[in-house]
N, C-alpha and C positions, 0 to 999 in steps of 0.2 A: 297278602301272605300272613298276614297276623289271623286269619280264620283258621289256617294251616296248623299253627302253633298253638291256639286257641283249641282247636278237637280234643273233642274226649273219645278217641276210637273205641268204643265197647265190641268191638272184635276185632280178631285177626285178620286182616287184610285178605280176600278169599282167591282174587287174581295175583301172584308172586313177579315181583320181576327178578330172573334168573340172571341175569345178564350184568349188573350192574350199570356205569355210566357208560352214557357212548362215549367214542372220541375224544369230541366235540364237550363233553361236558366235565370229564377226566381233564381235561386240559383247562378248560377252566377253573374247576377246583385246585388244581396243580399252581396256576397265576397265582389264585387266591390263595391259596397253603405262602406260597413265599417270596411272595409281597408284604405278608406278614408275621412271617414269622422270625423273618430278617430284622426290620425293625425292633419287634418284639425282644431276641437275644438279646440287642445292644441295650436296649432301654429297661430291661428285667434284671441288666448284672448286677448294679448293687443287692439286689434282692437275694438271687446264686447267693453272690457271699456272704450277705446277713443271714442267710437260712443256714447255710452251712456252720457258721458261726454259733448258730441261737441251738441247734440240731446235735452240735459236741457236746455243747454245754450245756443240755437236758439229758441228751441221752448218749453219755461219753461212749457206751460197748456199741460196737456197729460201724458202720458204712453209713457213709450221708445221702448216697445213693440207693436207693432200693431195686432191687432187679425183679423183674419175676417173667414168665412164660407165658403170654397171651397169645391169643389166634386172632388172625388178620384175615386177610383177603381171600377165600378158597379154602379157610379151615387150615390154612399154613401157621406154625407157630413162628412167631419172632421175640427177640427179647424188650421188651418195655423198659422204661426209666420213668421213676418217680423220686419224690423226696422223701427218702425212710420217715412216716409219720406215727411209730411203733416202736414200741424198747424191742431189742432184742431177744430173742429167748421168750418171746410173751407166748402166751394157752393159745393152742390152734383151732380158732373159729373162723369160716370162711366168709362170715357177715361180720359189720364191723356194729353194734350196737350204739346205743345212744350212753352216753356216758362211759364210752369204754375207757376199761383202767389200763388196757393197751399202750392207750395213744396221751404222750407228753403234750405239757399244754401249748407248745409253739406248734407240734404236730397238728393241732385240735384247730389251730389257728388254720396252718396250712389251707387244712380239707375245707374248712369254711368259704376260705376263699379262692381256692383251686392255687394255692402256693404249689401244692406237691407236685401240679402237673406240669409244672415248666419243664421239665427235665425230658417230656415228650415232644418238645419243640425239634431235638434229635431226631426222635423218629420222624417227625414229620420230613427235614430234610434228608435222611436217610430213603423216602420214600414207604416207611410200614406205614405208616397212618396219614392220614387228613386231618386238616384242623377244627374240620367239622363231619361227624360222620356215629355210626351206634359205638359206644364204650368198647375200646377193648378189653374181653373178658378170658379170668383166669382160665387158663388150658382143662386144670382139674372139675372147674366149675364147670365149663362146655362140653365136657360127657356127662355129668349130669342133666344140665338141660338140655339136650337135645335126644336126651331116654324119656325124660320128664316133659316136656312141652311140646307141640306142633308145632312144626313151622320154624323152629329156632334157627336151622343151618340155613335158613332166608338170610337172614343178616347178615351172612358172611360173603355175599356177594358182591360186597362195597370193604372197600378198607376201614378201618375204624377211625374213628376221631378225638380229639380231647373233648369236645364238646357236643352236643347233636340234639334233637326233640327231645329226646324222653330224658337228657340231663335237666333242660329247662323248663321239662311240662312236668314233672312226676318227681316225687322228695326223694332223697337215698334210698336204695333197694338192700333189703334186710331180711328179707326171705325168699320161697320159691314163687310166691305170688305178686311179689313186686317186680318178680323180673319176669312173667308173664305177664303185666297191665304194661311196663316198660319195654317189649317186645315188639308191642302194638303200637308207638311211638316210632320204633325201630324203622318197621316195615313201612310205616305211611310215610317216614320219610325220604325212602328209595322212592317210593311209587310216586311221590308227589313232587321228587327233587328241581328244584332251579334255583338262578342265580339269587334271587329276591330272597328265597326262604331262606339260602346261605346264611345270606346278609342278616336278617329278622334272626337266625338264630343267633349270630356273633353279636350281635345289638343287645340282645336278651342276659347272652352267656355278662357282659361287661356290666349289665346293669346288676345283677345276682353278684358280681364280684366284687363290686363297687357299692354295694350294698350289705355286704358278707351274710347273704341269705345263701343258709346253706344245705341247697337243695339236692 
């Protein structure tokens, strides 16, 4: 499965799968979501509290939780949880840049090493997302790209996940052409879905975290 991961897809996937997981394979990723994501809670709380703690005390105005309106399964909106990695009241760019004067430096830390996204450990038990699956993307961003790109409303044929191919294969997405090369990550990894590349993706996502490569 590491060939799977390893692809540089230079196009869009030309056969779609419409359908997303069967059953059979919904129910596996469902084991897999919280089998570990159970563990995960327990063993991430000190982290909650030091984040929460490090999060006031950089950036006192604000919520430690960050909300916002992503699209899920079928182009349905649900509401996301992250860890506010932004001063409040910061200039409204929908890319986060490289050096953004945005993002405090525990936030900076955060993204580095996927701190902010604990907080989608919710959704996953909630049932909006999987633990592995394409990025849930902002709602405002998703009439954009789906004016602007082919194929985009593919990806919404699976839930999204905290992690997925094109977090592990492709650096952060900072414009409309990185989330067209990112697309194609998307798509092969419906087309290509099984247990093993789960697996190879959650192995990859711990070494990049563990690593604080911040792709």
């Amino acid at each position: 499965m590491d060939q799977v991961v390893a692809q540089q897809p230079a196009e869009i996937p030309l056969q779609q799968k419409e359908s997303g997981y069967n059953m059979l394979e919904y129910i596996s990723k469902r084991v897999l979501d919280l089998s570990m994501v159970l563990p995960l809670s327990i063993i991430t709380l000190p982290i909650f509290l030091y984040s929460a703690y490090k999060i006031k005390k950089e950036s006192p105005e604000g919520s430690i939780i960050f909300k916002q309106q992503r699209i899920g399964l079928n182009g349905q909106e649900f509401t996301c949880y992250k860890f506010r990695s932004m001063h409040s009241n910061s200039h409204f760019d929908p890319y986060t840049q490289e050096n953004d004067i945005r993002i405090f430096p525990y936030g900076n830390l955060m993204r580095k090493m996927r701190i902010d996204e604990l907080p989608q450990l919710w959704n996953i038990l909630k049932g909006d997302m999987h633990l592995v699956g394409p990025r849930a993307e902002w709602n405002i961003l998703v009439k954009e790209y789906e004016k602007k790109i082919p194929h985009y409303h593919q990806r919404h044929c699976v839930r999204p996940g905290i992690t997925g191919l094109a977090q592990v294969s492709y650096p952060y997405g900072r414009d409309l052409q990185d989330t067209k090369n990112k697309l194609k990550y998307d798509l092969l990894y419906i087309q290509k879905w099984s247990i093993l590349l789960e697996l190879n993706i959650i192995l990859k996502t711990i070494k990049i975290v563990l690593g604080k490569q911040g792709v």
